[in-house]
N, C-alpha and C positions, 0 to 999 in steps of 0.2 A: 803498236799497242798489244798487250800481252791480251790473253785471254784465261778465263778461268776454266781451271780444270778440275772435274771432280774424278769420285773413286771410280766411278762409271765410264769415266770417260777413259780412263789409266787403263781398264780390263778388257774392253769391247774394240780401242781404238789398234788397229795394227795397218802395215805396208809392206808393199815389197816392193823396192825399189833398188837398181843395179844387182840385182841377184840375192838381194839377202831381205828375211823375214826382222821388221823391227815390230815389239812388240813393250809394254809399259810403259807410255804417255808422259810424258816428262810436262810438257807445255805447249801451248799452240799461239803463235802471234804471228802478227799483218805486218810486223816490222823486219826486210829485208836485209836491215843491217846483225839482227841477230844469226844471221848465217855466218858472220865474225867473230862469232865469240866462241861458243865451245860445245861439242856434244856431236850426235849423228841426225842429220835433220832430215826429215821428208818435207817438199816442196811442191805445193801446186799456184800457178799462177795464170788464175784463169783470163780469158782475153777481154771479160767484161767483170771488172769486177775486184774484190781486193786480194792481195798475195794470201796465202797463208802458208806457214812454215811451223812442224810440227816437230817436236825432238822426243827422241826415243831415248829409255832408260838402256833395252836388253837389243842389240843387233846379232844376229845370227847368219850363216847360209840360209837360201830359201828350202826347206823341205816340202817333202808332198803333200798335197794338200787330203787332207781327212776328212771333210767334210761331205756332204749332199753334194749329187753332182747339179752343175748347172740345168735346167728346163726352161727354154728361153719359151716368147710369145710364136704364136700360129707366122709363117713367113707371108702370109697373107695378109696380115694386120697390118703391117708396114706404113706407114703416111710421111709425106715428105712435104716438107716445108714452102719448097716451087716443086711445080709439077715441070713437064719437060717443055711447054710453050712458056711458061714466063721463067723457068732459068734461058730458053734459048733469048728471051726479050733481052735478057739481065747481060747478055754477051754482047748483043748489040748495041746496046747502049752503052759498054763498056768501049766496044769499036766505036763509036762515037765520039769519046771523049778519048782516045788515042788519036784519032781524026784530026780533033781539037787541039793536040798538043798541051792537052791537061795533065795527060798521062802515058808512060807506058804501058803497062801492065799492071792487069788486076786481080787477084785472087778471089773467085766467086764461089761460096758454098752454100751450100741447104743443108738443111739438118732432115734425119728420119727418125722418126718414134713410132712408139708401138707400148701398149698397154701392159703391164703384168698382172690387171686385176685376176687375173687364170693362173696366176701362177702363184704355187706354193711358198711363201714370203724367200722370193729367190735373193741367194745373193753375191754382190757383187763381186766378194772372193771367188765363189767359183767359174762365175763366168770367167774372171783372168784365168783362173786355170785351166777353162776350153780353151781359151785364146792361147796359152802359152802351148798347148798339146797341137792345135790346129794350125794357130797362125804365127811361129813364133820370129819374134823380133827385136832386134839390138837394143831398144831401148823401151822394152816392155815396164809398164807399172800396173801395180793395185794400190790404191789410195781406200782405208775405208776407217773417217771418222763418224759413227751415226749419231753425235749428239749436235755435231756441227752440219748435218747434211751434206757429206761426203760420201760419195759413193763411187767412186773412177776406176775404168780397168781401161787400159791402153797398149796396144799392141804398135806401137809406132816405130818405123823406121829410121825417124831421122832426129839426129843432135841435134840442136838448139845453141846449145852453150857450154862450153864444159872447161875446167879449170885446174892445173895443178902449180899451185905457184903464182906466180905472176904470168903464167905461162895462159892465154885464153882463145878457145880459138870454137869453131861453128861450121858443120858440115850442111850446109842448106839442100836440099832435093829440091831439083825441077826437073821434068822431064818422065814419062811414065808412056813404057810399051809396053804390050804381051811379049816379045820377043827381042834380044837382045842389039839384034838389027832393027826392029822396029821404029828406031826413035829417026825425028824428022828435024828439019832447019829450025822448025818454029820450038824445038825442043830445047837445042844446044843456044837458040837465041834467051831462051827466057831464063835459063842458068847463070849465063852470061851477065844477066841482067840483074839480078839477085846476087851474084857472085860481088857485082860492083856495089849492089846497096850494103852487102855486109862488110866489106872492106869499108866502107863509109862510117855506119856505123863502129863498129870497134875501134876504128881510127880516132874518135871521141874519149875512148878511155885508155887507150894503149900508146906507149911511146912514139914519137916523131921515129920515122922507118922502119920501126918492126912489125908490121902488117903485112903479110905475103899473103899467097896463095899456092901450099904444093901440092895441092892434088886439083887438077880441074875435069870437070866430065869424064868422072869416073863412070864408067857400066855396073850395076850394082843390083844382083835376081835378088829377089826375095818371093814369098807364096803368092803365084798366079802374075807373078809382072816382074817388071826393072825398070830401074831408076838412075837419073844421073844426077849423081853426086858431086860436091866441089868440098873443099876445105879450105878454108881463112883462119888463120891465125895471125896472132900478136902477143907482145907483151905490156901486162896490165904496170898503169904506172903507180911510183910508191904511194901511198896515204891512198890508194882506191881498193875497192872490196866489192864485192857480191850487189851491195845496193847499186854502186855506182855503174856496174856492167849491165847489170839487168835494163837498168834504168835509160842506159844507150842504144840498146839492142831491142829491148821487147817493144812492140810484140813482134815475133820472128817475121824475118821480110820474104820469105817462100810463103808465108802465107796471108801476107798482106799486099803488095807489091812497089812499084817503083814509079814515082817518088812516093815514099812509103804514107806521110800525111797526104798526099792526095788522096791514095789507093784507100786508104781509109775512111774518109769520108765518101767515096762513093762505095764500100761496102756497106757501111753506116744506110744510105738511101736506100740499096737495093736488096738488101736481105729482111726480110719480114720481120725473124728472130732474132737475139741476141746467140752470141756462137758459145756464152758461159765457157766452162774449161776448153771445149774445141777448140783447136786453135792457139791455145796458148802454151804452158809450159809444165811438163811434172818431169818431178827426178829426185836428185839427194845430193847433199851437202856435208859431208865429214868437216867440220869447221877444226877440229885439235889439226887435223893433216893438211890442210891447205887444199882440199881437193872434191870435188865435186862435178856431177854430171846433169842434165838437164834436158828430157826430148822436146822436141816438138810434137804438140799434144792433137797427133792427127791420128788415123786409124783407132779413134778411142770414142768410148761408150761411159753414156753414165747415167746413174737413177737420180730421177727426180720426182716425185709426189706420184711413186709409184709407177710413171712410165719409164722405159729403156729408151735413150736416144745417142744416135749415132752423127756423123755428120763427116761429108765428103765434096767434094770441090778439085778445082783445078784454073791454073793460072788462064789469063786471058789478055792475049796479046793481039796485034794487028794480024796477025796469021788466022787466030783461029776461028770455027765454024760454029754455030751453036748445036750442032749433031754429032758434034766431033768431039764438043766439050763433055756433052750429056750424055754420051758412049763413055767419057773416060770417067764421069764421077761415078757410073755404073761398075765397072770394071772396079776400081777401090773399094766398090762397097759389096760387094757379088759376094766374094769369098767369108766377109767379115760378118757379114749381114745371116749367111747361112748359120756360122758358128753360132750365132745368139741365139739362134731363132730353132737350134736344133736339142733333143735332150742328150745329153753325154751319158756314154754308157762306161765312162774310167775316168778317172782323176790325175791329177800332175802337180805341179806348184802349189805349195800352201799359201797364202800370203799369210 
């Protein structure tokens, strides 16, 4: 479904997404398939909720950003969604149901918010530009439609989906230490484990045998930790396109888990909130080129009716501890949490 766009929306509406500033609002629609057709698209595909894919008239490199710096809330303000006894509950009963043979592994997150009534009508461009100076990251976005309620800045580390050709392939994260030896069995197991859902996955839209795997447990620093990385690829079959891949893959299985409809349903139960863009998917789509990129929409922040919300989690296996989980969703959010929460005295990216 197309949406309407007015002159309003064409002037205020811009992105930065894979490195470049789009800016003049071409149209915005929920329909997937128009990642087929033609133009430079922004995409966000939130985990609860309908696609939206936006295309731009003017794409540019990204410049610096000109604006007010960011002034994020007091680090005090903070509130989080579970507190640390009932995410540890939410582990346990995830061991439960691994017990049970319901499931593998489950990916459990909480969301944090925190007010901007104090703040100077902030916004969400500059925050990506603290996040790209502070925390920056391979698959960084700024999403900011405000007639549609778009407001997303993501500092995320990890693919999703990403396309050139018939050629498709998804670097899932599992696995996060402070130190590059840090990582543990229960680490390289839960990779493993995700590694096989998304071979599963793509194998639904990619040719019989060309599904590999060539990178497996990669070590991968990034600011304040490391992570281990895999890479699946395949090749997409003829008469299939963007809808049809999405539509086999989302929502990404590193942050849902394995069997992916299980894990889903018991995140369904045990998270209070809906995870909205968390969790899901932003990036960009060149439709004339055949090519397109897509993160996993984790380490990201977005306004909503005036609050900042954040949101962090970690998978949940037969290994793990609930102190152990609730230490790691701490560590994701430590470094990210301060940038918001801090005022910037210099600028970086424009989006």
């Amino acid at each position: 479904m197309s949406l309407f766009v007015t002159k309003h929306d064409r002037s205020t509406a811009r992105a930065v997404v894979g490195n470049r500033l789009c800016t003049d609002l071409i149209d915005v629609t929920n329909d997937l398939s128009a990642l087929d057709s033609s133009g430079f698209w922004a995409v966000l595909l939130p985990y609860n909720g309908l696609p939206l894919c936006a295309r731009f008239a003017t794409v540019r490199p990204a410049i610096p950003w000109t604006g007010r710096p960011w002034v994020g809330p007091d680090i005090d303000t903070w509130e989080t969604s579970l507190n640390e006894a009932e995410f540890g509950a939410g582990v346990d009963s995830i061991r439960a149901s691994i017990a049970a043979g319901d499931v593998y592994q489950v990916n459990l997150t909480r969301r944090m918010s925190a007010s901007l009534a104090s703040c100077d009508t902030p916004r969400i461009e500059a925050l990506g530009a603290a996040l790209a100076q502070g925390n920056p990251a391979p698959f960084s976005a700024v999403v900011s439609l405000p007639t549609h309620g778009i407001a997303v800045a993501s500092a995320s580390p990890e693919r999703f989906l990403a396309r050139e050709g018939s050629r498709i392939w998804s670097s899932p994260i599992k696995g996060t230490a402070a130190s590059p030896d840090g990582f543990s069995a229960k680490d390289h197991a839960e990779n493993v484990m995700i590694v096989d859902l998304v071979r599963n996955d793509l194998g639904r839209v990619c040719e019989w045998g060309s599904v590999r795997v060539p990178e497996l447990l990669h070590v991968e620093p990034h600011p304040g930790l490391f992570h281990l990385v895999s890479t699946v690829e395949g090749t997409l079959r003829p008469g299939l396109g963007w809808a049809e891949a999405i539509s086999a893959t989302f929502p990404p299985g590193s942050v849902t888990g394995a069997p992916k409809i299980s894990a889903c349903s018991i995140i369904d139960v045990l998270e209070p909130v809906p995870r909205e863009i968390y969790c899901g998917a932003i990036g960009w789509v060149d439709a004339d080129r055949v090519r397109g990129d897509l993160n996993v929409a984790i380490r990201t922040f977005w306004i909503e009716e005036n609050t900042l919300n954040f949101g962090t989690g970690g998978a949940i296996t037969w290994d793990s501890t609930p102190l152990g989980e609730w230490r790691e969703t701490e560590l994701k959010a430590k470094r990210l949490i301060g940038l918001a929460s801090a005022i910037q005295r210099t600028s970086h990216v424009e989006p």
